[in-house]
Each structure stands twice: as C-alpha cells, then as structure tokens.
PyMOL Python script that loads the backbone (N, CA, C, O; Angstrom):
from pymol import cmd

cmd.read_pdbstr("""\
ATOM      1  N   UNK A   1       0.828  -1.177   0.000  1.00  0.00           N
ATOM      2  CA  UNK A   1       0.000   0.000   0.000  1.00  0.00           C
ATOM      3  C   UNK A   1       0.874   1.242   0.000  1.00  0.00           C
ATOM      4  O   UNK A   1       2.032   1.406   0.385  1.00  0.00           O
ATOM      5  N   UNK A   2      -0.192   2.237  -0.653  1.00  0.00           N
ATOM      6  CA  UNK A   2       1.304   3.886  -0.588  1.00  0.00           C
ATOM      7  C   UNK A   2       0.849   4.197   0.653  1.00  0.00           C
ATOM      8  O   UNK A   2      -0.121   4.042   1.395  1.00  0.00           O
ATOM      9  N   UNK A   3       2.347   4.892   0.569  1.00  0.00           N
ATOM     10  CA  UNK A   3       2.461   5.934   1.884  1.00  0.00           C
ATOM     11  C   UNK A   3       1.875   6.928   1.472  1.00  0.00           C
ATOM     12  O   UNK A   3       1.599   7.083   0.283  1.00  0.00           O
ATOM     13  N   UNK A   4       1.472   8.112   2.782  1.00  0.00           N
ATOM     14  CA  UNK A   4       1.304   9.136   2.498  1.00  0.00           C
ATOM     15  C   UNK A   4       2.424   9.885   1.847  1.00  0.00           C
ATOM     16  O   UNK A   4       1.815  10.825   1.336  1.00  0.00           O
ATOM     17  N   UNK A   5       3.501  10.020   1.595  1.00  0.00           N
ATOM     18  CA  UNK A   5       4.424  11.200   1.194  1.00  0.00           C
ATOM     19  C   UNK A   5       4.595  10.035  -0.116  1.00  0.00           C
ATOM     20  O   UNK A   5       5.771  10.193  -0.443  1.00  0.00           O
ATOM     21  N   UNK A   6       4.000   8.931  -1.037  1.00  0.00           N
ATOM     22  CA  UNK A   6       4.358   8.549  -1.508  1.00  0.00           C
ATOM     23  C   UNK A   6       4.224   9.371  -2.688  1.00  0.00           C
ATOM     24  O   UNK A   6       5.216   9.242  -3.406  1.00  0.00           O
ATOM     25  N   UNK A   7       3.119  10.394  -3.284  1.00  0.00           N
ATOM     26  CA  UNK A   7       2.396  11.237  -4.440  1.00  0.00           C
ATOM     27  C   UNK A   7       2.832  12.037  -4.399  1.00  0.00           C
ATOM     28  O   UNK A   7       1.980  12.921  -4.302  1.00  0.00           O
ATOM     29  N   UNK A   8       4.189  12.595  -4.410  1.00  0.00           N
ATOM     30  CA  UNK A   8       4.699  13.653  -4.129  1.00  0.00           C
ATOM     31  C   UNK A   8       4.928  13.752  -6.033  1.00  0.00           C
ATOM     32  O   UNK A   8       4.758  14.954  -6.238  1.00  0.00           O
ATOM     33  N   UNK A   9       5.109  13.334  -6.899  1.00  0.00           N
ATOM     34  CA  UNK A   9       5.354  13.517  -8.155  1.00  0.00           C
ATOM     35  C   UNK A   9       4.065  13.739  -8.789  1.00  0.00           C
ATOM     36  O   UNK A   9       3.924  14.332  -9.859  1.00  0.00           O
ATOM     37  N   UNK A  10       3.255  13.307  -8.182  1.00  0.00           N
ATOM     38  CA  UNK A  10       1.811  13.871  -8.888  1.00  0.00           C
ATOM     39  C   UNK A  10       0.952  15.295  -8.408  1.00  0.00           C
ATOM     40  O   UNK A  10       0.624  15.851  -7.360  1.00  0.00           O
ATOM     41  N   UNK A  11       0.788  15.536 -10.163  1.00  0.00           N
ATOM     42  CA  UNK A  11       0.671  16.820 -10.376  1.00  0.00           C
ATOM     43  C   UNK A  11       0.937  17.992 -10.186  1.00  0.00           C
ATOM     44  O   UNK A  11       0.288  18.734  -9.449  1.00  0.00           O
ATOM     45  N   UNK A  12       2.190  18.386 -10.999  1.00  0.00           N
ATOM     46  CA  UNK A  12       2.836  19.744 -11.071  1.00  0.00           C
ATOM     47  C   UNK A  12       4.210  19.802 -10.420  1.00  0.00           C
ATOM     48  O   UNK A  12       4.748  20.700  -9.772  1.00  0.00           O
ATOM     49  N   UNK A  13       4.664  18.478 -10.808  1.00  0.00           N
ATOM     50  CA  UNK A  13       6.207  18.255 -10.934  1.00  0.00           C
ATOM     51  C   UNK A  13       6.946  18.244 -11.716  1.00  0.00           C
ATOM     52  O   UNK A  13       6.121  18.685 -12.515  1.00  0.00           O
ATOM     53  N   UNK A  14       7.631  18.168 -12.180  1.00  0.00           N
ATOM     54  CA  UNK A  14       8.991  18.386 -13.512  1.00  0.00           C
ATOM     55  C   UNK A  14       8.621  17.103 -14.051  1.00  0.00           C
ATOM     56  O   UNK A  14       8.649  17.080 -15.281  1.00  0.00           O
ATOM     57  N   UNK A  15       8.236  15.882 -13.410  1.00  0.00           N
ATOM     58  CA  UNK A  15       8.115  15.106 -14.129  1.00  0.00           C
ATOM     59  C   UNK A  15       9.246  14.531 -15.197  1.00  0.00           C
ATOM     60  O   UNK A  15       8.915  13.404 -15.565  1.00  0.00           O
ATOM     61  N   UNK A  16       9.981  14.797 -15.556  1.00  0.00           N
ATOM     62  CA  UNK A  16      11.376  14.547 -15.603  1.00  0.00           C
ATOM     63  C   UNK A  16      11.215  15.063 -16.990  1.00  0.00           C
ATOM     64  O   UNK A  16      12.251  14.900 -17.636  1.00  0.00           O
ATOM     65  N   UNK A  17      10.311  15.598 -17.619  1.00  0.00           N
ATOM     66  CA  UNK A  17      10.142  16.142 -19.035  1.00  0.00           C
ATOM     67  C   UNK A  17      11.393  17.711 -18.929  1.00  0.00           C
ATOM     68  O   UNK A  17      11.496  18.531 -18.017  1.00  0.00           O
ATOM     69  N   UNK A  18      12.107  17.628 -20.153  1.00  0.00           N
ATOM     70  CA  UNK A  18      12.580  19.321 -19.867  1.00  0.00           C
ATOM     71  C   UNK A  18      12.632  19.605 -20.929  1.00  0.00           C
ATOM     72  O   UNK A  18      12.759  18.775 -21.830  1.00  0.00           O
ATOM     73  N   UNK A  19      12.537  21.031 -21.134  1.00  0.00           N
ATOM     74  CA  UNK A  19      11.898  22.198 -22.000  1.00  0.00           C
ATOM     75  C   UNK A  19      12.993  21.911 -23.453  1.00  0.00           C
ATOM     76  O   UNK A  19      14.223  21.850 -23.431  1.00  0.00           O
ATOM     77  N   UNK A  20      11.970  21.752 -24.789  1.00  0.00           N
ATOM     78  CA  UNK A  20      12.880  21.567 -25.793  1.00  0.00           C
ATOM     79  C   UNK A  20      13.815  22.534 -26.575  1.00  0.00           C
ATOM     80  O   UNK A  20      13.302  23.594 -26.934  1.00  0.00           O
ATOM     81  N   UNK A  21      15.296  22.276 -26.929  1.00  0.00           N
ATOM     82  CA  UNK A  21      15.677  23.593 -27.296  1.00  0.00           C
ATOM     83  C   UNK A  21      15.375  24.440 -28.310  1.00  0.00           C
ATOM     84  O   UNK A  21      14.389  24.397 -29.045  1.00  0.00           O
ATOM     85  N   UNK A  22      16.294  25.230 -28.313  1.00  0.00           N
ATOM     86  CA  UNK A  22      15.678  26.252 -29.970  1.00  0.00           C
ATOM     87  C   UNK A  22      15.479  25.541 -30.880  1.00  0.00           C
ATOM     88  O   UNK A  22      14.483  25.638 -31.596  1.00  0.00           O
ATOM     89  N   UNK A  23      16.385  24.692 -31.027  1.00  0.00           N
ATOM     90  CA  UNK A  23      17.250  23.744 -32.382  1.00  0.00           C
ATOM     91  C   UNK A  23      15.539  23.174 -32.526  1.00  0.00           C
ATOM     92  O   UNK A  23      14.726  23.169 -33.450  1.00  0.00           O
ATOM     93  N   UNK A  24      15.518  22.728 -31.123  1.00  0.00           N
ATOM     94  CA  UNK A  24      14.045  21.863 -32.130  1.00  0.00           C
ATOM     95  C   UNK A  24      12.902  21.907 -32.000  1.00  0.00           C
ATOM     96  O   UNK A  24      12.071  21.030 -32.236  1.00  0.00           O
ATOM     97  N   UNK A  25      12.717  23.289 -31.478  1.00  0.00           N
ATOM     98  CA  UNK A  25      11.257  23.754 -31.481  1.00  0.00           C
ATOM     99  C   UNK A  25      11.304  24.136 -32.883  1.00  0.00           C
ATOM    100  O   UNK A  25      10.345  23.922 -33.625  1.00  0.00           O
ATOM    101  N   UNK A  26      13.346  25.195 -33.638  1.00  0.00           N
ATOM    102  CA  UNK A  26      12.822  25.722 -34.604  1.00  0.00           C
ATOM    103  C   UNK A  26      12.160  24.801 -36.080  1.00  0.00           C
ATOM    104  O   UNK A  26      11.751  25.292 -37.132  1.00  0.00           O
ATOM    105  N   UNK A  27      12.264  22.946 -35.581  1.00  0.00           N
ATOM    106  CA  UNK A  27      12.401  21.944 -36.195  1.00  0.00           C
ATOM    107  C   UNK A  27      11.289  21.745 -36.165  1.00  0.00           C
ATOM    108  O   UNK A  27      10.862  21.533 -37.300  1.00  0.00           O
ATOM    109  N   UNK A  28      10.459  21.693 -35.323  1.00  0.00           N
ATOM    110  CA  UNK A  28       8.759  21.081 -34.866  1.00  0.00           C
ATOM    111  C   UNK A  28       8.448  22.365 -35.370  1.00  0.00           C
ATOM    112  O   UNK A  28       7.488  22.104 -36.095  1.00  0.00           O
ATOM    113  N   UNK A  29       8.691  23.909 -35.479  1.00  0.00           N
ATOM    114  CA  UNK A  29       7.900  24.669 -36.083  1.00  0.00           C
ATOM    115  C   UNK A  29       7.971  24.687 -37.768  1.00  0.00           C
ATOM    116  O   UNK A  29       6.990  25.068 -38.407  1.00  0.00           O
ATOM    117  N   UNK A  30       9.202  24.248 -38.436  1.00  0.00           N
ATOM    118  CA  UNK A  30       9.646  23.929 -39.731  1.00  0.00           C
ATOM    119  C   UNK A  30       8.136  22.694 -40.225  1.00  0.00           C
ATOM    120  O   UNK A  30       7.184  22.773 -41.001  1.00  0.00           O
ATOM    121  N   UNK A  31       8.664  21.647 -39.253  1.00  0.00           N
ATOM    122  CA  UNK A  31       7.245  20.281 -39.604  1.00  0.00           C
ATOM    123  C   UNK A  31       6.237  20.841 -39.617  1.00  0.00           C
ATOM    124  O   UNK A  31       5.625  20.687 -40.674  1.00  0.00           O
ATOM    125  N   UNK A  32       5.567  21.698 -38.598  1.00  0.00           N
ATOM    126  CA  UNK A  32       4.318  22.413 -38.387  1.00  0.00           C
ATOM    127  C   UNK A  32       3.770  23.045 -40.092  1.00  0.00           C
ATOM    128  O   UNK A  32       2.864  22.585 -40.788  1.00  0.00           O
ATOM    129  N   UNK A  33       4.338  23.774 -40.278  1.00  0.00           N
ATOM    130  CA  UNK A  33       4.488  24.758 -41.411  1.00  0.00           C
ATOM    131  C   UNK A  33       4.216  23.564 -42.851  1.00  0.00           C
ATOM    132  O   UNK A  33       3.250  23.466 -43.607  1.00  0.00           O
ATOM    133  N   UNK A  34       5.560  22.759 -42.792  1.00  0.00           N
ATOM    134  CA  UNK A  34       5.328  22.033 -43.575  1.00  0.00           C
ATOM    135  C   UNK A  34       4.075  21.056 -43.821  1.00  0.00           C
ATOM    136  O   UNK A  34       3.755  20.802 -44.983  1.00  0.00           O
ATOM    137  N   UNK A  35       3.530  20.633 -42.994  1.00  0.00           N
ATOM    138  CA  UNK A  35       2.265  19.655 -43.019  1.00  0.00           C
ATOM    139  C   UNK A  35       1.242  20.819 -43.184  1.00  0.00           C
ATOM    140  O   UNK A  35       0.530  20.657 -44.175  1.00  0.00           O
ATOM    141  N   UNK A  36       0.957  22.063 -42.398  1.00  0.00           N
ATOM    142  CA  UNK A  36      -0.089  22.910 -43.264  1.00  0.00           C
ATOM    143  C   UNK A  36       0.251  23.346 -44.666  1.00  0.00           C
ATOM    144  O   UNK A  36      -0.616  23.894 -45.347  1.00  0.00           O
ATOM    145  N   UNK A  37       1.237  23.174 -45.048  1.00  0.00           N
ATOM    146  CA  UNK A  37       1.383  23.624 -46.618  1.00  0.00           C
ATOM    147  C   UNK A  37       0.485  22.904 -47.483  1.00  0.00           C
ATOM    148  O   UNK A  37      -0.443  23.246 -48.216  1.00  0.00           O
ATOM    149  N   UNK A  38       1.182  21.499 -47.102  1.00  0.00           N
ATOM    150  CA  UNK A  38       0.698  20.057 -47.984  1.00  0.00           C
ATOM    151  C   UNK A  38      -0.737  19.792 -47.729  1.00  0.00           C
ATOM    152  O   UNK A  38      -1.310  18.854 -48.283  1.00  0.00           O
ATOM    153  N   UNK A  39      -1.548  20.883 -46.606  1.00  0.00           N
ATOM    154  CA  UNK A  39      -2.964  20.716 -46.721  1.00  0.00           C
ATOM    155  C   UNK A  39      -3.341  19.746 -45.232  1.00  0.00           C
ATOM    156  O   UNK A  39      -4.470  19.593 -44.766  1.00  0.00           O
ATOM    157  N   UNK A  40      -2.382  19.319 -44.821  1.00  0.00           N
ATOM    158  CA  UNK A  40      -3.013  18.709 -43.465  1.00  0.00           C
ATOM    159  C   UNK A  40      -4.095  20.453 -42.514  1.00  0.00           C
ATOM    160  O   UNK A  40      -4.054  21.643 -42.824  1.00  0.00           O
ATOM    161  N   UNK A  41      -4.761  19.845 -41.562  1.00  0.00           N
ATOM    162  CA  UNK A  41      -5.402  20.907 -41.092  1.00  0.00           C
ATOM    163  C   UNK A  41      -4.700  20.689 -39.698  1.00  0.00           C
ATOM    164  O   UNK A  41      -4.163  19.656 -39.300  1.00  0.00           O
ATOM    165  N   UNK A  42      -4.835  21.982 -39.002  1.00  0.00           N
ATOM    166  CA  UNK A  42      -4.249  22.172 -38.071  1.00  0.00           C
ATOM    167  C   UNK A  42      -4.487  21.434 -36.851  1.00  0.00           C
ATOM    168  O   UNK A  42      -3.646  21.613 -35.969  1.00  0.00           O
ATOM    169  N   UNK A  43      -5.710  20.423 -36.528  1.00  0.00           N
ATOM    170  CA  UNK A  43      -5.772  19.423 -35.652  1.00  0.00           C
ATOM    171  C   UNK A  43      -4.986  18.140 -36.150  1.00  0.00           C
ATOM    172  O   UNK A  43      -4.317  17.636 -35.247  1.00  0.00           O
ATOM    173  N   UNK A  44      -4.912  17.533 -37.295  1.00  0.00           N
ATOM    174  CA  UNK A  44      -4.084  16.911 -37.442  1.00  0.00           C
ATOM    175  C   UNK A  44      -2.635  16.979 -37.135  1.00  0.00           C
ATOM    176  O   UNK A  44      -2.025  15.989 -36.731  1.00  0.00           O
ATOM    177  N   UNK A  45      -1.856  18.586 -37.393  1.00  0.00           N
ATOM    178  CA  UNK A  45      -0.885  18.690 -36.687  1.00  0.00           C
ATOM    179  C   UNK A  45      -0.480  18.604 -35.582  1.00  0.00           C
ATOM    180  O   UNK A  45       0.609  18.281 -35.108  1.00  0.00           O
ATOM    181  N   UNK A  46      -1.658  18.991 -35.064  1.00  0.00           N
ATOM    182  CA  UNK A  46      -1.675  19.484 -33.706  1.00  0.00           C
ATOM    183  C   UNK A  46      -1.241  17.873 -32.839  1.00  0.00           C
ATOM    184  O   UNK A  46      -0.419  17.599 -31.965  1.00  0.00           O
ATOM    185  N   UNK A  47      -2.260  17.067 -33.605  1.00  0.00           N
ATOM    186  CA  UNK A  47      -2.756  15.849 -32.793  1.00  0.00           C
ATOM    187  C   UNK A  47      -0.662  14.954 -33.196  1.00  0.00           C
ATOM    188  O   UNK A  47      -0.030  14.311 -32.359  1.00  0.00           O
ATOM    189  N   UNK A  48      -0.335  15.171 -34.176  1.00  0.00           N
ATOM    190  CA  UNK A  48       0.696  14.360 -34.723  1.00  0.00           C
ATOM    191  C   UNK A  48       1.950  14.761 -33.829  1.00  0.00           C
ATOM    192  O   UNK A  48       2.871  13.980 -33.587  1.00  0.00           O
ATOM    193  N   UNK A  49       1.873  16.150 -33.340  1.00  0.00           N
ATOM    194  CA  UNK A  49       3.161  16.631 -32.822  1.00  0.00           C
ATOM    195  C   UNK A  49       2.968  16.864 -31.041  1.00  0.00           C
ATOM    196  O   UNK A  49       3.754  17.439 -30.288  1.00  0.00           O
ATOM    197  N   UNK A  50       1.458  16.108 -30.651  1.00  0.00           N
ATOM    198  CA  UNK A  50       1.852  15.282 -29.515  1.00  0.00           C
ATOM    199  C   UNK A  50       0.523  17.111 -28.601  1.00  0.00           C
ATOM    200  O   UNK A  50      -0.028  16.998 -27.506  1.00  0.00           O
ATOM    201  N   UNK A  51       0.420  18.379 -29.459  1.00  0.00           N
ATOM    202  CA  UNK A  51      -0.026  19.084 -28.728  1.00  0.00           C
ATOM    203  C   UNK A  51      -1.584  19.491 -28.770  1.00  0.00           C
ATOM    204  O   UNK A  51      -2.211  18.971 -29.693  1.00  0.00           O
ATOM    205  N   UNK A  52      -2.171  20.187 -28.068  1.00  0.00           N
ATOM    206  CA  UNK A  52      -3.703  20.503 -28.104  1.00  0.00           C
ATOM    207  C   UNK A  52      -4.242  21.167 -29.401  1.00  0.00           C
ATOM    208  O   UNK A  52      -3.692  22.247 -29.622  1.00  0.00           O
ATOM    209  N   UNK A  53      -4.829  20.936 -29.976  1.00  0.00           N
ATOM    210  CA  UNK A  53      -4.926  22.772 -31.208  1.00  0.00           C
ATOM    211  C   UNK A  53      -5.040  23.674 -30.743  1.00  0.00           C
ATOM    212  O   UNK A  53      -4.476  24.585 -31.350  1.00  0.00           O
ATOM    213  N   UNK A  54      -5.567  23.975 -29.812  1.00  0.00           N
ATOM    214  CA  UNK A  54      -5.412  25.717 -29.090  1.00  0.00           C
ATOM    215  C   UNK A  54      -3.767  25.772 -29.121  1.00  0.00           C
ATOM    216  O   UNK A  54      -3.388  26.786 -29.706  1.00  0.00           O
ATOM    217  N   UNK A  55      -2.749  24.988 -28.667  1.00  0.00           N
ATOM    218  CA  UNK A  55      -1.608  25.389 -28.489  1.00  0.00           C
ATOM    219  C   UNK A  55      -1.059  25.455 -30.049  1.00  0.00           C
ATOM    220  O   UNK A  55      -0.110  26.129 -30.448  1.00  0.00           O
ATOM    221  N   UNK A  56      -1.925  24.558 -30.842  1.00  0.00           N
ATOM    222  CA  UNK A  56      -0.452  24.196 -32.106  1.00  0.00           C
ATOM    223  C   UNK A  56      -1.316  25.634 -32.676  1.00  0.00           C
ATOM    224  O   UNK A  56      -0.560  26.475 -33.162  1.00  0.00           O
ATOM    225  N   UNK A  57      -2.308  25.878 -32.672  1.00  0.00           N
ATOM    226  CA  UNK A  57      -2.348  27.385 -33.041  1.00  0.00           C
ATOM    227  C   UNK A  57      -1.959  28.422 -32.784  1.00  0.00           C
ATOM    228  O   UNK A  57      -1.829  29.406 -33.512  1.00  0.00           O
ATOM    229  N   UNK A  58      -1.610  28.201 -31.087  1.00  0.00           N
ATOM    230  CA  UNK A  58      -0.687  29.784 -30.773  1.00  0.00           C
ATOM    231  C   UNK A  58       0.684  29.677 -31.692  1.00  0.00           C
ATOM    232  O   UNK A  58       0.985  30.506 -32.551  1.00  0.00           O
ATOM    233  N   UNK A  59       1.336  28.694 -31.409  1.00  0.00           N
ATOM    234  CA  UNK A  59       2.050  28.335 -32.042  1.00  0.00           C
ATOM    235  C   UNK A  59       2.386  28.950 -33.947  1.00  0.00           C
ATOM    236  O   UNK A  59       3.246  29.557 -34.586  1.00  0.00           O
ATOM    237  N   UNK A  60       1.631  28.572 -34.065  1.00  0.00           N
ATOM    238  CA  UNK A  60       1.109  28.923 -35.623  1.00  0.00           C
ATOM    239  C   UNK A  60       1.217  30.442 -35.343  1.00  0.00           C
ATOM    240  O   UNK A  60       2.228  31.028 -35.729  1.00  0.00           O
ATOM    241  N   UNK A  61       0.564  30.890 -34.910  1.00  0.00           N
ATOM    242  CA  UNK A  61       0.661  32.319 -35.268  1.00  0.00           C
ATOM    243  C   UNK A  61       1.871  32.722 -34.770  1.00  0.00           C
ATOM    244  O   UNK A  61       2.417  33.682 -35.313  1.00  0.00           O
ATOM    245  N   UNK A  62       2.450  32.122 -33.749  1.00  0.00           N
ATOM    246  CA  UNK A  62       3.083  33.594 -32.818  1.00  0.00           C
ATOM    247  C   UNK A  62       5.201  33.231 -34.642  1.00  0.00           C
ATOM    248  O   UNK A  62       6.135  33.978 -34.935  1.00  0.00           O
ATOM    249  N   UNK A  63       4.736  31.545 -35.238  1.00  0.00           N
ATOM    250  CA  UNK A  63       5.994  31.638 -36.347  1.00  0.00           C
ATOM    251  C   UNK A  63       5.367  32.294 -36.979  1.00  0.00           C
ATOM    252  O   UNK A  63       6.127  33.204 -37.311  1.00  0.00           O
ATOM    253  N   UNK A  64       3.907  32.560 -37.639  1.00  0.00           N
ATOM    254  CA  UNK A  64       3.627  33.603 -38.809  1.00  0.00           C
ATOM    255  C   UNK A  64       4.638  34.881 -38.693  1.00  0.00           C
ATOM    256  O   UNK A  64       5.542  35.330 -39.397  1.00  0.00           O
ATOM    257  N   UNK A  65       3.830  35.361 -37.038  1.00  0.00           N
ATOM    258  CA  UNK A  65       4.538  36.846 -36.572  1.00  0.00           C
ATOM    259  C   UNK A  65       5.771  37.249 -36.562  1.00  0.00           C
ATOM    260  O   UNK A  65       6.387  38.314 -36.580  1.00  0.00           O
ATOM    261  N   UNK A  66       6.058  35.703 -36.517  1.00  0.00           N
ATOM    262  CA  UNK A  66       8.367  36.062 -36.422  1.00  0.00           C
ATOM    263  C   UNK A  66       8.253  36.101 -37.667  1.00  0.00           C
ATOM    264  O   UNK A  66       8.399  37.225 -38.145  1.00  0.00           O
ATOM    265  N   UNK A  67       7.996  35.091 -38.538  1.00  0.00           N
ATOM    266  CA  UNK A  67       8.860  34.937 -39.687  1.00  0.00           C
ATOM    267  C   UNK A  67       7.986  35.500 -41.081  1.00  0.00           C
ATOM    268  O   UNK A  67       8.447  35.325 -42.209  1.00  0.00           O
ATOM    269  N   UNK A  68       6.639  36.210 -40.838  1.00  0.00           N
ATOM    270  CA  UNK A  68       5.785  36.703 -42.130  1.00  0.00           C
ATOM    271  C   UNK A  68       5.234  35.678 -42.714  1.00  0.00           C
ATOM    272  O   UNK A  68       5.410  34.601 -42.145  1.00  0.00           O
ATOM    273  N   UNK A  69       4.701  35.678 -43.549  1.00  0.00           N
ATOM    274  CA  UNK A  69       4.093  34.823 -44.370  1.00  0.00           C
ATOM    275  C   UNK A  69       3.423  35.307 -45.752  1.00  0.00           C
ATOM    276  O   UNK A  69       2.514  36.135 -45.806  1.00  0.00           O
ATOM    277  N   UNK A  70       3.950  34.729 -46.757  1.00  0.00           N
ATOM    278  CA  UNK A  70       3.842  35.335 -48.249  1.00  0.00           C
ATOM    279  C   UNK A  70       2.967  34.259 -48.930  1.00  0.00           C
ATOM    280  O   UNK A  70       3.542  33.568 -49.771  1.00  0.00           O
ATOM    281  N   UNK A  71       1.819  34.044 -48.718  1.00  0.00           N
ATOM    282  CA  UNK A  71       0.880  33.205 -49.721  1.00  0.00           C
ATOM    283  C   UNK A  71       1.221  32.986 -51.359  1.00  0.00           C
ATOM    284  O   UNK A  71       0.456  32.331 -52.067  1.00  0.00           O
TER     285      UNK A  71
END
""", "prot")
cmd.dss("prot")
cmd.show_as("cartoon", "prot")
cmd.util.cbc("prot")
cmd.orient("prot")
C-alpha cells in the first residue's frame, strides 16, 4: 500500500520532461508549417506533434509573426 508522502510527483512536478531547445522547437515549427502547406489541417498537426490545437495554433501564429508569411 502507498504511503502518504508517496504522491509527491503527482501533479505539477517536472516530471522529468525538460523544455525543448531552440534547435528543435525551430524543427517542430519547420514540420508544423510544412504539413499545413501540404494541406493537413491544423488538428491533425496538432494531434501528430503530440499538442492541443489551441496550443499548435498559438504556435502557428506567434511563427507567422516572427517569420511573415507570403501566400
């Protein structure tokens, strides 16, 4: 049976996940880009690269805003 001090990792611990670097966010935002080109929709991305669509959309916009976008 758990102890009491056994849940100490649950919810809103590091969880041993750590924050991805530039290199490959700027890589997951490159894929991003690329799969909406080719016509995937943005829940499919969203769902493929592991995040919510509310996020893979902030996302989406905040590379439009860095990098422009020329239709």
């Amino acid at each position: 049976m758990a102890e009491a001090g056994d849940g100490a990792e649950i919810g809103g611990g590091a969880g041993g996940e750590s924050l991805p670097s530039p290199q490959e966010m700027a890589r997951r935002a490159l894929r991003m880009l690329e799969q909406l080109v080719a016509g995937s929709t943005l829940t499919e991305v969203a769902a493929g690269e592991g995040l919510t669509p509310r996020r893979a959309r902030e996302l989406v916009a905040q590379i439009v805003a860095q990098r422009g976008f020329d239709p």
